[in-house]
C-alpha positions as a Markdown table, in Angstrom:
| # | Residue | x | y | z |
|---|---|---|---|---|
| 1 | Unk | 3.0 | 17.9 | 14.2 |
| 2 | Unk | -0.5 | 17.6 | 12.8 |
| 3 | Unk | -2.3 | 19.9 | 15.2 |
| 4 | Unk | -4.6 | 22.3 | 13.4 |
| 5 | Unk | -3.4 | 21.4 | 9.9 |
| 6 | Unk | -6.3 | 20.8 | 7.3 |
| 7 | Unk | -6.2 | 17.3 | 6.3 |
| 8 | Unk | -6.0 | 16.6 | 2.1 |
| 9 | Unk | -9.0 | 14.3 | 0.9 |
| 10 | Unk | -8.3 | 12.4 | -1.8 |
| 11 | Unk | -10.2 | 8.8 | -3.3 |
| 12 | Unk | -7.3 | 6.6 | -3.6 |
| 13 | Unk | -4.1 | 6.4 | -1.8 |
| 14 | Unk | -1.4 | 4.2 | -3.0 |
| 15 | Unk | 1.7 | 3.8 | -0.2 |
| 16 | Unk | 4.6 | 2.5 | -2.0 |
| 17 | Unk | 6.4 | 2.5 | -5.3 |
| 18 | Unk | 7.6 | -0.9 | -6.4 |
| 19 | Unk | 5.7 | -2.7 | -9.5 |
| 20 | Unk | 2.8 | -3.0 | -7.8 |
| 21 | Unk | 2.5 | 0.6 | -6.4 |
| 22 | Unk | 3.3 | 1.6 | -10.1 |
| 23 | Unk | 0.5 | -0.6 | -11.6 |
| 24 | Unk | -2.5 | 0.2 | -9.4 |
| 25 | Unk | -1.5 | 4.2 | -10.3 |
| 26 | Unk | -1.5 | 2.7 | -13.7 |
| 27 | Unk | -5.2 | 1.5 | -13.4 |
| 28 | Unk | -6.7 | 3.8 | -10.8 |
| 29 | Unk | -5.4 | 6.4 | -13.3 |
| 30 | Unk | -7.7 | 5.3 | -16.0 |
| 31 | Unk | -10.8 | 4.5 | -13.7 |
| 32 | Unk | -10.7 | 8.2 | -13.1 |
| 33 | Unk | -9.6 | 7.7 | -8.8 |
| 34 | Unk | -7.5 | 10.2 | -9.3 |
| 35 | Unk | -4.7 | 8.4 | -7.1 |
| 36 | Unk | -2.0 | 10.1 | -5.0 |
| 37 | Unk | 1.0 | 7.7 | -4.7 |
| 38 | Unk | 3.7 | 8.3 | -2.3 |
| 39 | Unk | 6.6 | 6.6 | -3.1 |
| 40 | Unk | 8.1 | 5.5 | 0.5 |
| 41 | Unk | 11.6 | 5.2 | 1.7 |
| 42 | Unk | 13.2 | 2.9 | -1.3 |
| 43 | Unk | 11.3 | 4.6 | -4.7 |
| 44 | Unk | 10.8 | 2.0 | -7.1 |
| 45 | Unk | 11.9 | -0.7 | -4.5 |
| 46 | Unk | 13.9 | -3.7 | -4.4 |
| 47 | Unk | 14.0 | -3.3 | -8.0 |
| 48 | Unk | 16.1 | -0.5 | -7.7 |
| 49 | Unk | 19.0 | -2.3 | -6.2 |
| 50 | Unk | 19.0 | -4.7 | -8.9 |
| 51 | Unk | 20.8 | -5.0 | -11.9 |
| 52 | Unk | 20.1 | -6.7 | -14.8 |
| 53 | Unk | 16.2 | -8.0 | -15.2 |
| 54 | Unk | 15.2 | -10.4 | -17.9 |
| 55 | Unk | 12.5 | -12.2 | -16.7 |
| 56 | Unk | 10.3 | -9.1 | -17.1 |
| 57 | Unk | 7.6 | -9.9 | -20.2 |
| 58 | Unk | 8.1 | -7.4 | -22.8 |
| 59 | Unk | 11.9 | -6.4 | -22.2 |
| 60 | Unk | 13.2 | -8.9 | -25.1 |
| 61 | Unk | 16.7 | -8.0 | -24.6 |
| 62 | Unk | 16.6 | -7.4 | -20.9 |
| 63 | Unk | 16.6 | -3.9 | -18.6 |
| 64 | Unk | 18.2 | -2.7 | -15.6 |
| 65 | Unk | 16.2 | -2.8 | -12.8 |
| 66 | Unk | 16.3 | 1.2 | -11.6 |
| 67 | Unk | 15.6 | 1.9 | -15.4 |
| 68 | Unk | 12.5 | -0.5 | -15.7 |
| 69 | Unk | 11.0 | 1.3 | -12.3 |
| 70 | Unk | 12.0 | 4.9 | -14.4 |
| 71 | Unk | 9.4 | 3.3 | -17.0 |
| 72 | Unk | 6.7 | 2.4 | -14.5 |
| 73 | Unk | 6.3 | 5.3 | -13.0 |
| 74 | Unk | 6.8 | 7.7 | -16.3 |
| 75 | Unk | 3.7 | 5.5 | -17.3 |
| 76 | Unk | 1.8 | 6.2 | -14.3 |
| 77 | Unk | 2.2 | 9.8 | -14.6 |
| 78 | Unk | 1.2 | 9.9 | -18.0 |
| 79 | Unk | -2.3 | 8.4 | -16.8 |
| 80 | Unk | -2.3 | 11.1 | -14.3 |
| 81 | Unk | -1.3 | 9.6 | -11.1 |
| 82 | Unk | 0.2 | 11.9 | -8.3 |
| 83 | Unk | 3.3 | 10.7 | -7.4 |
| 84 | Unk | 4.7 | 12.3 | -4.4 |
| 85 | Unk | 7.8 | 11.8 | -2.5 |
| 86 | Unk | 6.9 | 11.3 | 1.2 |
| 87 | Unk | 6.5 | 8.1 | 3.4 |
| 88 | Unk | 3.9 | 7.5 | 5.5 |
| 89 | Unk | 4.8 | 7.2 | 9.2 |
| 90 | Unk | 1.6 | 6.9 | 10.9 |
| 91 | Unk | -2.2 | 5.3 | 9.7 |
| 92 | Unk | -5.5 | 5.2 | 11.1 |
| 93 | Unk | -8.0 | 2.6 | 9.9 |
| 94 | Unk | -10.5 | 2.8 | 12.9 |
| 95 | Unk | -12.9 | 5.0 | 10.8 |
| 96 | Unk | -13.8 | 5.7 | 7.2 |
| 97 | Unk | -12.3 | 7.9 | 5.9 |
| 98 | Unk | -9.1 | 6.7 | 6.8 |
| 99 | Unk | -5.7 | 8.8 | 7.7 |
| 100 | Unk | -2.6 | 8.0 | 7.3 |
| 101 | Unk | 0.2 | 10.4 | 7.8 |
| 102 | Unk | 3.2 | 11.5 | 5.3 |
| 103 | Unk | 6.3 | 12.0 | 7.3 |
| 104 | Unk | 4.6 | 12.6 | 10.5 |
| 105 | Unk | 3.7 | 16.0 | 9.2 |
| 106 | Unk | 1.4 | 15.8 | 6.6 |
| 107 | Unk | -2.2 | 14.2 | 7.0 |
| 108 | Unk | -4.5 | 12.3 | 4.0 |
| 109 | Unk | -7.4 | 11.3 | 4.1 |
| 110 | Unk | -8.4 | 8.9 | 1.6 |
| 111 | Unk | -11.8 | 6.9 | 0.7 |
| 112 | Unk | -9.4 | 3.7 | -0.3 |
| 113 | Unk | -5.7 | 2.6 | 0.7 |
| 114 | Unk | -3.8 | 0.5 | -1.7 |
| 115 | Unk | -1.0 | -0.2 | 0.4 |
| 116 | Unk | 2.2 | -1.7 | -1.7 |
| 117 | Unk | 4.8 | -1.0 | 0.5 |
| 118 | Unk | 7.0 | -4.1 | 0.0 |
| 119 | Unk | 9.1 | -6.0 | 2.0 |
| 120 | Unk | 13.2 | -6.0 | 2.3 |
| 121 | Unk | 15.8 | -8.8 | 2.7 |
| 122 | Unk | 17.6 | -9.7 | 5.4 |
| 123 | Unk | 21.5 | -9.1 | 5.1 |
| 124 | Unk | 24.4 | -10.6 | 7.1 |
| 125 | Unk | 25.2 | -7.2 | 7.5 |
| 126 | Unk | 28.9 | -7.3 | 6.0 |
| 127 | Unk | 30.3 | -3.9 | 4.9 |
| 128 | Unk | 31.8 | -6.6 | 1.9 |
| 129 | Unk | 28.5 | -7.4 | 1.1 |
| 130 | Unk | 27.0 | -4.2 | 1.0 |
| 131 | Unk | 30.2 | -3.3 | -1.4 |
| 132 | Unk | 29.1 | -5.8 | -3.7 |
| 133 | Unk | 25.8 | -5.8 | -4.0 |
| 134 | Unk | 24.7 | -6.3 | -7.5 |
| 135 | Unk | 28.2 | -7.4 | -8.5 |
| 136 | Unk | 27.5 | -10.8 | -7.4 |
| 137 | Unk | 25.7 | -10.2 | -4.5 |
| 138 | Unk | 22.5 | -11.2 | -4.6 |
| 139 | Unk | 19.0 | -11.8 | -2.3 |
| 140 | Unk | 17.2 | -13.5 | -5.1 |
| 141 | Unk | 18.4 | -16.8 | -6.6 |
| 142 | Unk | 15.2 | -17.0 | -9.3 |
| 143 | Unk | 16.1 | -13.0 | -10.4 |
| 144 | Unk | 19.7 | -13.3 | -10.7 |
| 145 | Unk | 20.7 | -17.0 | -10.8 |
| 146 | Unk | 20.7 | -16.9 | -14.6 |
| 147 | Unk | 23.6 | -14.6 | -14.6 |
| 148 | Unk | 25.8 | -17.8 | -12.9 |
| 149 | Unk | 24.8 | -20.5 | -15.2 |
| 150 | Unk | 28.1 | -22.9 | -15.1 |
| 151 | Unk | 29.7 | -20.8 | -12.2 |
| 152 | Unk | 30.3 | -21.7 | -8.7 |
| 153 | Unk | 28.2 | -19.9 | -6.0 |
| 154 | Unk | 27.6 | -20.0 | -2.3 |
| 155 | Unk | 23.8 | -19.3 | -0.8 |
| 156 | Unk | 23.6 | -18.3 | 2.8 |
| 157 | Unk | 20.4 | -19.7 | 4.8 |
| 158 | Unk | 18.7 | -22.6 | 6.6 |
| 159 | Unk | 15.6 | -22.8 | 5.8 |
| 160 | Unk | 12.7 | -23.5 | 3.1 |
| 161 | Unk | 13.4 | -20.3 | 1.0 |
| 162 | Unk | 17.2 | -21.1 | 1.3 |
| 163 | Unk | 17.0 | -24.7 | 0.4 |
| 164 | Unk | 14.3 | -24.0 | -2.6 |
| 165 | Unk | 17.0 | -21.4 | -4.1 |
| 166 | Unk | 20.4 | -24.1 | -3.3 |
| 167 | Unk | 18.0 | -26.5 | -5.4 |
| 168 | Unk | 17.0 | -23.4 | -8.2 |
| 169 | Unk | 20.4 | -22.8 | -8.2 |
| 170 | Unk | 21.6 | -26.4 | -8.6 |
| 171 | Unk | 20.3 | -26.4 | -12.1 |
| 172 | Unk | 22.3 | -23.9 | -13.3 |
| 173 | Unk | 25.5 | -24.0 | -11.5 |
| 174 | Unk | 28.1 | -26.5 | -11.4 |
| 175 | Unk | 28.5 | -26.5 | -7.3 |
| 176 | Unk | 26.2 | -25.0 | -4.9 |
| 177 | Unk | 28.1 | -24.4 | -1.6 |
| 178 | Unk | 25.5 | -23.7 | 1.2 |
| 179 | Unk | 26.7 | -22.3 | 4.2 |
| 180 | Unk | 24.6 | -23.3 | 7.1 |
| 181 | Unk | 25.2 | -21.8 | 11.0 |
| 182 | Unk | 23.8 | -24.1 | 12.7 |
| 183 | Unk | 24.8 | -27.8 | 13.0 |
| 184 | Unk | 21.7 | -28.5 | 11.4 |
| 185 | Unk | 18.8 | -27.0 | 8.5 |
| 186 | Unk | 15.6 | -25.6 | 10.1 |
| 187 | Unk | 14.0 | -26.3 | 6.1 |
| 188 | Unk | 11.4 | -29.2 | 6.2 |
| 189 | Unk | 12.4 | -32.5 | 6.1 |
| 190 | Unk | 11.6 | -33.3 | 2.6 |
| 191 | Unk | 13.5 | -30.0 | 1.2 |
| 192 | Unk | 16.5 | -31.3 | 3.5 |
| 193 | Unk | 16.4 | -34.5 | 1.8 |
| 194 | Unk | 16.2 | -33.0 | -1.6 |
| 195 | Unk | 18.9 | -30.8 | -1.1 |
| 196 | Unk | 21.6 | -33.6 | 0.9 |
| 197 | Unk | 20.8 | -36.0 | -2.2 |
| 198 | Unk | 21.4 | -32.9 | -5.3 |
| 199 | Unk | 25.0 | -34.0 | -5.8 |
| 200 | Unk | 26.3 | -30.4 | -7.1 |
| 201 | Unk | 25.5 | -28.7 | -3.3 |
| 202 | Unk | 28.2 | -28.8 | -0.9 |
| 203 | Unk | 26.3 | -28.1 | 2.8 |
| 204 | Unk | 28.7 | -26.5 | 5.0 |
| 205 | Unk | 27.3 | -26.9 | 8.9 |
| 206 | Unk | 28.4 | -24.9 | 11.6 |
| 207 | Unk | 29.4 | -22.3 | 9.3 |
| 208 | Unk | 29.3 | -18.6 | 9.7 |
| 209 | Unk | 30.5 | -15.9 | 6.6 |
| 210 | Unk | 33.5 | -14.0 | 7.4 |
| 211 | Unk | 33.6 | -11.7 | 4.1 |
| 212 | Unk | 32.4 | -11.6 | 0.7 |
| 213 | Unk | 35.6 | -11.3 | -1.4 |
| 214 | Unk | 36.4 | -9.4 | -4.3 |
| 215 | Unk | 37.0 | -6.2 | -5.8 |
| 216 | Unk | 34.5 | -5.2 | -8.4 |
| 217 | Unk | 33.0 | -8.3 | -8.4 |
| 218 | Unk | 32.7 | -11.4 | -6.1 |
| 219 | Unk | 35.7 | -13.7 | -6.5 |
| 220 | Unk | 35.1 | -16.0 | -3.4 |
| 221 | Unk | 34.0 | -16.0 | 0.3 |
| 222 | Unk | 36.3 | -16.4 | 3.6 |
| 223 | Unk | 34.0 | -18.7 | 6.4 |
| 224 | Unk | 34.6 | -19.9 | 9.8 |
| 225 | Unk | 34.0 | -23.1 | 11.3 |
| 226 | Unk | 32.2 | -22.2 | 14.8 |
| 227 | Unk | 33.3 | -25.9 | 16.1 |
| 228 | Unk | 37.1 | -25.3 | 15.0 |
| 229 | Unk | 37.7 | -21.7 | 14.7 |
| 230 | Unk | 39.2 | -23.0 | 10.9 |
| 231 | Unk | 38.6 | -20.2 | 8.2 |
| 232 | Unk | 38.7 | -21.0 | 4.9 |
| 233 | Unk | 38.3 | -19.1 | 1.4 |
| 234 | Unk | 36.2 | -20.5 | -1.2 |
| 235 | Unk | 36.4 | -19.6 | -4.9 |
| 236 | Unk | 32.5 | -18.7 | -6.0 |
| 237 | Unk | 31.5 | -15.9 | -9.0 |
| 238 | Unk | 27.7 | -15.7 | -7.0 |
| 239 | Unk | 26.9 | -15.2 | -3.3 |
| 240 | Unk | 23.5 | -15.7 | -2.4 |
| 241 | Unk | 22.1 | -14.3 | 1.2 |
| 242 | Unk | 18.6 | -16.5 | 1.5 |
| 243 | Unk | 17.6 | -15.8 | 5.2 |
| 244 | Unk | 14.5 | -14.3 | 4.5 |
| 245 | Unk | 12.3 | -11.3 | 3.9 |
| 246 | Unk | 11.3 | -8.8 | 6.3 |
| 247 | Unk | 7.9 | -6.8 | 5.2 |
| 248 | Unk | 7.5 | -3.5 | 5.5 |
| 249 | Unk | 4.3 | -3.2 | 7.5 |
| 250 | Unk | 4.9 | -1.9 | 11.0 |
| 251 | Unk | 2.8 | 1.0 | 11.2 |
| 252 | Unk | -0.1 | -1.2 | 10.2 |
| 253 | Unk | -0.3 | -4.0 | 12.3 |
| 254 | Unk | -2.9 | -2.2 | 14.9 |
| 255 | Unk | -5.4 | -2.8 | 12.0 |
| 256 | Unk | -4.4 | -5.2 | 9.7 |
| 257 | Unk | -4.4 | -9.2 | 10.1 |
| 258 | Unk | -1.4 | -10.0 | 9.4 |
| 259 | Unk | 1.0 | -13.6 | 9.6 |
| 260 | Unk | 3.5 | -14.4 | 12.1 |
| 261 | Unk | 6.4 | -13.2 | 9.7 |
| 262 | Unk | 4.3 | -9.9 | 9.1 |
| 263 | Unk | 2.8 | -10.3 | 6.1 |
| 264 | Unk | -0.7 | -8.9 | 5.3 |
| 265 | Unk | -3.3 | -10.9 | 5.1 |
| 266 | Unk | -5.4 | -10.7 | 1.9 |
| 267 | Unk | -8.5 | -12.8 | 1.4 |
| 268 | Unk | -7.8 | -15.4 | -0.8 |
| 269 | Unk | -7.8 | -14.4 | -5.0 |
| 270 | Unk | -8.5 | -10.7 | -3.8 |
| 271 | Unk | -6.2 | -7.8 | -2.5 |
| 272 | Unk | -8.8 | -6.6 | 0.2 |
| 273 | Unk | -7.2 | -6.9 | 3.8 |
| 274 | Unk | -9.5 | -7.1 | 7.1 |
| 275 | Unk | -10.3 | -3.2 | 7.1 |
| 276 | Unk | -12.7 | -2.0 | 4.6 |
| 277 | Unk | -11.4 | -0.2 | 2.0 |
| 278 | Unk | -7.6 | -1.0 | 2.4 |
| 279 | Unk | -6.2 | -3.3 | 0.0 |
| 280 | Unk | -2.6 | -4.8 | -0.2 |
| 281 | Unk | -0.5 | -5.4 | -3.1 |
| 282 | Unk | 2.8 | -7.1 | -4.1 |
| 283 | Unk | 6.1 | -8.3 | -1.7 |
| 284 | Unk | 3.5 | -6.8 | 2.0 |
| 285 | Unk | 1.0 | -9.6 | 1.4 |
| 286 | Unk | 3.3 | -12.2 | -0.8 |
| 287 | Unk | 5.7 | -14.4 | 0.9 |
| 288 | Unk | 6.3 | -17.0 | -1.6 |
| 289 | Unk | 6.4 | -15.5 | -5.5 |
| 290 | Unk | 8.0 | -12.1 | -4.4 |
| 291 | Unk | 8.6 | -11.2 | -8.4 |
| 292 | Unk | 8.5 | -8.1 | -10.1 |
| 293 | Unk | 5.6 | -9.2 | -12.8 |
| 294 | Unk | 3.5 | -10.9 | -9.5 |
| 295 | Unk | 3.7 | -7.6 | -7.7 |
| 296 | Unk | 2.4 | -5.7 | -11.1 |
| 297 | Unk | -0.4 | -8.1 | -11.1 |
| 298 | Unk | -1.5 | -7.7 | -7.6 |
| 299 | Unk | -1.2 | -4.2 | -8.3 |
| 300 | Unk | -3.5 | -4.2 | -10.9 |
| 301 | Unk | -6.0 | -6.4 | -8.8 |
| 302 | Unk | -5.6 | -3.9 | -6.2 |
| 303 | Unk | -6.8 | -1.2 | -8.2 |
| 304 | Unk | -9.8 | -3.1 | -9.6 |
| 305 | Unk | -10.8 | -4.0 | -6.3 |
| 306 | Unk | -10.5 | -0.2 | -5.4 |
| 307 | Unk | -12.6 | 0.4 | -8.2 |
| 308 | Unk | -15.5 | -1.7 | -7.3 |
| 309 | Unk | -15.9 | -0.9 | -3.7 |
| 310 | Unk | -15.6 | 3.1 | -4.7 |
| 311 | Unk | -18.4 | 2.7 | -7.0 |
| 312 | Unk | -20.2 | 0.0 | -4.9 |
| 313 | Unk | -20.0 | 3.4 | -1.9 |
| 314 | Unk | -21.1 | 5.9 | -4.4 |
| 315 | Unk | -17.6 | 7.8 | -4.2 |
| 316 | Unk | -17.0 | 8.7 | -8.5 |
């Protein structure tokens, strides 16, 4: 493994490739950190799995999502940022400086960690839904509701998250069916009443998703009572799976404070974590905004916080 193989110093190590991975390369680039960015297991993250962004600033007519992550990281190298393709497997943040591993074979030690690894959505895991992801399939009812304004759509989820996107979605749409497992929501009280008194969302209890239908695109979705056994199909142009966010920060929760869904803590209006000299950045540490131009900005904080403590320890 890493027996006997000389370790590579470097002052700034960004883990992860999304917006905010991207932007703090962008920044550490031009405070002269020379940073080494490794781009993980998804480069250019969730991002890259989605279609059309317009909510972006600066993209007046719009850009795909795996193009806009092309443009990030074209910037970033033109800074002078390292961007590698690795993922980091292993860390340790006992001691300054700290290690992390790159594909369990490869050891860095850096002065600074700006960890942006992100955080991934939970699927039903339907091979239908898989098909058509991005054809109507969505995890995010702020990025892609736009695209259904006066369609029918079905969200998937019981809780907060799921009940704040049937109400986002509400807006837009002219029905809302929400498909609900249990026999009753697990959102708080008030977002239950809100979304039992929105006239356009149809909650459907006791209700598990059979398929996702469609060919290229989604033309409806076939559920099952789990009282009756009944299956029925219902016509929707948008399915949207809310049952939450999983992020990706495993290998650092023997150092890191961290929530009980496994978000890293960051001390409030900073990006700096327990563990001197790691930082965290976009969708790891953000469980409510979880958007693209959030990300870049935490990623930019990220950096700037890098910055200071570098030059606060001497290391130029």
């Amino acid at each position: 493994m890493t027996e006997g193989i000389a370790a590579e110093r470097v002052k700034c190590l960004i883990i992860g490739s999304g917006p905010a991975g991207y932007t703090a390369a962008v920044y550490a680039s031009r405070a002269n950190l020379n940073p080494v960015l490794y781009q993980g297991i998804q480069p250019g993250g969730q991002l890259t799995i989605t279609t059309e962004v317009e909510n972006y600033p600066g993209y007046p007519d719009g850009v795909q999502g795996p193009e806009m992550m092309i443009d990030f990281e074209k910037q970033a190298k033109r800074m002078g940022a390292d961007i590698r393709f690795g993922i980091a497997t292993k860390v340790d943040f006992s001691s300054l400086p700290h290690k992390v591993w790159i594909d369990d074979e490869k050891l860095i030690e850096a002065d600074a960690v700006i960890i942006s690894t992100g955080a991934s959505a939970k699927w039903l895991g339907l091979s239908s839904e898989e098909r058509l992801n991005g054809f109507g399939v969505s995890a995010c009812a702020v990025c892609d509701g736009f695209f259904f304004r006066g369609k029918e759509v079905a969200i998937v989820g019981a809780g907060d998250t799921a009940a704040e996107e049937a109400l986002y979605l509400s807006k837009l749409c002219t029905t809302v069916h929400m498909l609900v497992r249990k026999e009753a929501m697990r959102a708080s009280k008030v977002m239950q009443d809100r979304v039992l008194s929105t006239p356009n969302i149809k909650v459907y209890f006791n209700t598990e998703t059979e398929e996702v239908l469609g060919d290229k695109t989604v033309t409806g979705v076939r559920v099952k009572n789990n009282k009756t056994g009944a299956t029925q199909e219902i016509a929707v142009n948008g399915f949207f799976v809310a049952i939450g966010h999983e992020p990706n920060s495993a290998i650092f929760k023997a150092f890191l404070d961290m929530d009980e869904a496994g978000y890293i803590k960051t001390i409030p209006g900073t990006s700096k974590t327990n563990v001197e000299g790691v930082f965290a950045a976009g969708d790891v540490q953000d469980k409510i905004y979880r958007q693209a131009v959030t990300a870049a900005g935490s990623g930019c904080m990220a950096a700037l916080d890098t910055e200071r403590y570098l030059g606060e320890k001497g290391i130029h």
